[in-house]
MILO-849062 format. One record per residue (C-alpha): residue in three letters; z, y, x. Coordinates in steps of 0.02 Angstrom, whole numbers, padded with zeros to 5 digits, always signed. Example, Ala and Ser with C-alpha at 12.3 -4.5 7.8 and 13.67 -1.06 7.14 Angstrom:
// MILO-849062
ALA+00390-00225+00615 SER+00357-00053+00684 
END
This chain:
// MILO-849062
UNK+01560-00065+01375 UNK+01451-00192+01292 UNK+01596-00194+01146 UNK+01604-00006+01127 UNK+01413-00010+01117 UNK+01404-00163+00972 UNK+01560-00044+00887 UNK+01442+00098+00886 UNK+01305+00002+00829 UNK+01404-00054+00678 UNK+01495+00106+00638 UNK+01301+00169+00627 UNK+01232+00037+00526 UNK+01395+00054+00407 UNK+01360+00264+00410 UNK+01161+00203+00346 UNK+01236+00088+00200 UNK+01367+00215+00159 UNK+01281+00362+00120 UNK+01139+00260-00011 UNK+01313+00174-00105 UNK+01455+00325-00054 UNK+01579+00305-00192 UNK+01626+00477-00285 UNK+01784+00574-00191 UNK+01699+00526-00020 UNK+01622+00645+00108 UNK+01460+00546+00104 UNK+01473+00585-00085 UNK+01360+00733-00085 UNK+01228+00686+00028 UNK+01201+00517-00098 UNK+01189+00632-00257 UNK+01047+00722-00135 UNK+00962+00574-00094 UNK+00951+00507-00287 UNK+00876+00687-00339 UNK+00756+00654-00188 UNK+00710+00496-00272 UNK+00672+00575-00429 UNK+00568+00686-00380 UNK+00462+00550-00273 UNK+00447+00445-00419 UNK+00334+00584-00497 UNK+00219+00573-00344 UNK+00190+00376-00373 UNK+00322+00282-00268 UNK+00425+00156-00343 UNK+00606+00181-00349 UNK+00624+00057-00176 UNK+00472+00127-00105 UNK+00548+00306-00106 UNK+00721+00214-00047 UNK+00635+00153+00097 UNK+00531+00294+00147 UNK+00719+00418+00151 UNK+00779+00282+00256 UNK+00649+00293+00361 UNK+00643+00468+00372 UNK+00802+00508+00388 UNK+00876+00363+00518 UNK+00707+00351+00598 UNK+00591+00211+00659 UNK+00662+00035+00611 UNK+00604-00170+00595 UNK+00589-00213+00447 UNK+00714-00319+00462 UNK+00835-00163+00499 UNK+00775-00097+00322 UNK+00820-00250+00208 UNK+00986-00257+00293 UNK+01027-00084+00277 UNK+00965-00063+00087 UNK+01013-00234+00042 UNK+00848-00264-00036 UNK+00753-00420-00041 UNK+00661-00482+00127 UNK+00487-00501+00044 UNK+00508-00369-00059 UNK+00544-00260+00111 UNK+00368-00303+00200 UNK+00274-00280+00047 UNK+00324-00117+00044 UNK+00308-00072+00217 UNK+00121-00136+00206 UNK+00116-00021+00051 UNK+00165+00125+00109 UNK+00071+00107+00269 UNK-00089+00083+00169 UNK-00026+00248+00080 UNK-00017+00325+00223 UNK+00142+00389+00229 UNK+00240+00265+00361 UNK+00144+00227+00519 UNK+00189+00056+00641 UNK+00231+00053+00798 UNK+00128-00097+00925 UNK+00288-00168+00967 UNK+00398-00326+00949 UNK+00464-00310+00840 UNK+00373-00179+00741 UNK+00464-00027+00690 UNK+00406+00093+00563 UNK+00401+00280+00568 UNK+00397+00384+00416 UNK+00282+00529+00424 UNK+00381+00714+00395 UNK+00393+00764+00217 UNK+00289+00881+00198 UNK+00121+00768+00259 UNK+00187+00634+00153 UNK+00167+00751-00006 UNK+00010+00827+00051 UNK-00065+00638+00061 UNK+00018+00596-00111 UNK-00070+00742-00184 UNK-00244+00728-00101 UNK-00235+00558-00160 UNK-00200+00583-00342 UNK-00334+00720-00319 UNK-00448+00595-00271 UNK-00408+00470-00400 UNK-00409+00617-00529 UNK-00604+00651-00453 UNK-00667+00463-00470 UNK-00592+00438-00664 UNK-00677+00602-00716 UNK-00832+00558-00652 UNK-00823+00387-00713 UNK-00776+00452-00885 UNK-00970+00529-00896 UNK-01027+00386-00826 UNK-00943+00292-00974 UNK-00998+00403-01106 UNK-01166+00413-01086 UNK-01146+00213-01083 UNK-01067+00210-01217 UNK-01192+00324-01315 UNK-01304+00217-01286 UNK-01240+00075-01386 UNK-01294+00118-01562 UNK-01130+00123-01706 UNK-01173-00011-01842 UNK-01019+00064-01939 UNK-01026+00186-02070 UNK-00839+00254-02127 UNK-00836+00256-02315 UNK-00708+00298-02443 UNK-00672+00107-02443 UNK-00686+00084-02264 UNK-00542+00238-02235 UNK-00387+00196-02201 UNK-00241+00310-02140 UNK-00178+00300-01963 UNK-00022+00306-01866 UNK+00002+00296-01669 UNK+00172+00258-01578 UNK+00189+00365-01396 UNK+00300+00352-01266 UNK+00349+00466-01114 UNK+00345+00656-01088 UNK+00169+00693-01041 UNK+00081+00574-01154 UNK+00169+00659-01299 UNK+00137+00833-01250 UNK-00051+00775-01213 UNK-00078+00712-01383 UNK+00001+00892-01463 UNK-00121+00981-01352 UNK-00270+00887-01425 UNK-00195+00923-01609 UNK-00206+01104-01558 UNK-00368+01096-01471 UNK-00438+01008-01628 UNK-00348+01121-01757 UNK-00453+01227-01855 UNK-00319+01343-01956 UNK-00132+01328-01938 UNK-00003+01235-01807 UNK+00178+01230-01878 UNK+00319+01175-01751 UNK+00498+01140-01788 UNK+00602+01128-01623 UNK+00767+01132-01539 UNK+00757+01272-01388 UNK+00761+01120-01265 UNK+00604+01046-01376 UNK+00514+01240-01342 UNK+00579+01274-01149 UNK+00467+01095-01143 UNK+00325+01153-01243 UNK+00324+01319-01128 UNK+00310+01265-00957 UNK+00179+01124-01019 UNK+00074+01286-01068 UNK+00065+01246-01267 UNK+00148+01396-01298 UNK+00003+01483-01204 UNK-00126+01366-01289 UNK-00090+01439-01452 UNK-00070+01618-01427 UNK-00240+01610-01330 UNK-00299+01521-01473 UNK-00355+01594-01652 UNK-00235+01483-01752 UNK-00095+01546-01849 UNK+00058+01457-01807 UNK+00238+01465-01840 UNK+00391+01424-01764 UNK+00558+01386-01807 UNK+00703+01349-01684 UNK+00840+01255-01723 UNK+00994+01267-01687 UNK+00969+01441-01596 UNK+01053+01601-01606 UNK+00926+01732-01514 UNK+00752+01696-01482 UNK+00755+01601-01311 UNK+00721+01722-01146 UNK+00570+01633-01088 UNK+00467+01675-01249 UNK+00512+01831-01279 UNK+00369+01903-01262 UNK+00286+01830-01402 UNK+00269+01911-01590 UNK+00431+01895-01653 UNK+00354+01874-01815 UNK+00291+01690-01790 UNK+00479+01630-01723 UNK+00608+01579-01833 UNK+00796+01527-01818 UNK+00921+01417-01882 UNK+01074+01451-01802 UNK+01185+01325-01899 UNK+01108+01177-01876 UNK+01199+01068-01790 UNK+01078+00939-01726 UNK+00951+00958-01595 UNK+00855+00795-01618 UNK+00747+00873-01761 UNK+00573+00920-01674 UNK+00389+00888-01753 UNK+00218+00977-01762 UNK+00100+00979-01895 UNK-00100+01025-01875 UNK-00189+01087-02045 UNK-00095+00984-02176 UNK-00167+00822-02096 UNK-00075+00789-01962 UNK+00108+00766-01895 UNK+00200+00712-01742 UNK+00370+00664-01745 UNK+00504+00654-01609 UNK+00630+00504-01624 UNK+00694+00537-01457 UNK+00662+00718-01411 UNK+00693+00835-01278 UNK+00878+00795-01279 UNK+00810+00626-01209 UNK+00762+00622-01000 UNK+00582+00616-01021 UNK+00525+00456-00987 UNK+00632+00398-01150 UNK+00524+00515-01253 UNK+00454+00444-01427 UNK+00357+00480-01549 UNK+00247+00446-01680 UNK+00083+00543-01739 UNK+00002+00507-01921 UNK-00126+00573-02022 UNK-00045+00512-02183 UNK-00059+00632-02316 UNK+00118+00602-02401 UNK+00179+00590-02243 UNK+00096+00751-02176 UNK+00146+00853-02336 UNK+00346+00783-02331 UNK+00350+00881-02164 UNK+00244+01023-02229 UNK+00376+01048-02356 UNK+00524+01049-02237 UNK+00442+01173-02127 UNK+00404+01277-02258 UNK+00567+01252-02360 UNK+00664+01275-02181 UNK+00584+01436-02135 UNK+00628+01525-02312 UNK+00806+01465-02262 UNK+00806+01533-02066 UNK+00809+01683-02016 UNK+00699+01805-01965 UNK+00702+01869-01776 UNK+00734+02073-01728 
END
């Protein structure tokens, strides 16, 4: 009896390991490919890849030492409590007064909820802290005056999705007459459901479009005046994407949307060669695409 129960034990513990490493062509196969997408979409609510590893494990195999959780995940033994302690401060994994403690992951749902409310929070503190700042930093008199000497031209590296799409929502909340935007359809289908799209229809600004490579204007923005969207159907690259704000200045993808979007990149300049070479190839490419029915 004592056997059969230490065989069970095992045959769990090997179940546990199996499905987090499951090899493709095995029935555990599937339910691996679910937990990485689980993962994913953790990391966007602030948990480290291990921290979202161990809270699944938790969830899903239910309360367990921490000394159960660096065996079964094969991760590091310090590395294993520090997390725990994390993610109880989070409070999203709750110990039990026992010897030896087990943890307990709270259900889903909660655990978002508290991920949220806490971003909320943090979102709360920074904005007031960001009128606090200003009004300290007004304070502080400017002993620099820019001058035609003092001027220089400027150019700015970003990395990552949302810092991108941040900076081409301040060029469009700072433009005064024209946005042009050259773009694959994976390049727009980002733009749209990050609500530039909607930022400069709302807006006053004439702006242009051209897809490319595309062969019908895309589904999603159809609705928009076909007379501002371009296409280029035989182009055959869709790395070409960049915006450019009033003639002064440019943003240019070197890893766009066909990138995941932490391996964005791009770099904004207010150069004015720089900002009229791409003012040219807009213009030059939307003589040369065609014109949407």
């Amino acid at each position: 009896m004592i056997l059969f129960i230490k065989k069970a034990v095992k045959d769990e513990e090997r179940l546990q390991i199996n499905v987090f490493d499951a090899e493709p062509g095995v029935a555990l196969y599937e339910h691996r490919i679910n937990l990485q997408k689980i993962t994913e979409q953790l990391l966007k609510f602030g948990l480290t890849p291990n921290q979202a590893k161990i809270y699944i494990y938790l969830g899903k195999y239910g309360p367990k030492s921490a000394p159960d959780v660096f065996k079964a995940l094969q991760l590091p033994r310090t590395e294993t409590y520090f997390i725990l302690n994390v993610l109880e401060s989070r409070g999203i994994v709750t110990a039990e007064c026992s010897s030896p403690t087990k943890y307990f992951a709270l259900p889903l749902d909660q655990t978002l909820s508290t991920l949220v409310n806490t971003e909320k929070e943090k979102l709360d503190t920074l904005t007031q802290q960001k009128k606090d700042l200003i009004k300290l930093w007004d304070k502080v008199p400017s002993y620099v005056v820019e001058t035609n000497e003092t001027k220089s031209e400027k150019m700015q590296t970003i990395q990552g999705g949302e810092p991108i799409l941040i900076k081409i929502k301040d060029m469009i909340k700072s433009a005064k007459e024209e946005v042009l935007i050259f773009c694959s359809e994976k390049d727009l289908s980002r733009f749209y459901h990050a609500d530039i799209i909607d930022m400069l229809t709302d807006s006053l600004l004439d702006f242009r479009i051209i897809v490319s490579p595309a062969q019908r204007i895309p589904a999603f923005v159809k609705g928009i005046n076909e007379k501002i969207i371009r296409l280029m159907p035989n182009n055959n690259s869709e790395n070409q994407c960049f915006v450019v704000k009033d003639h002064h200045e440019v943003l240019i993808f070197l890893r766009n949307a066909t990138h995941p979007s932490h391996n964005l990149f791009a770099v904004w300049a207010d150069s004015k060669s720089f900002v009229d070479s791409m003012g040219t190839l807009f213009e030059y490419s939307w003589e040369n695409a065609e014109v949407c029915h």
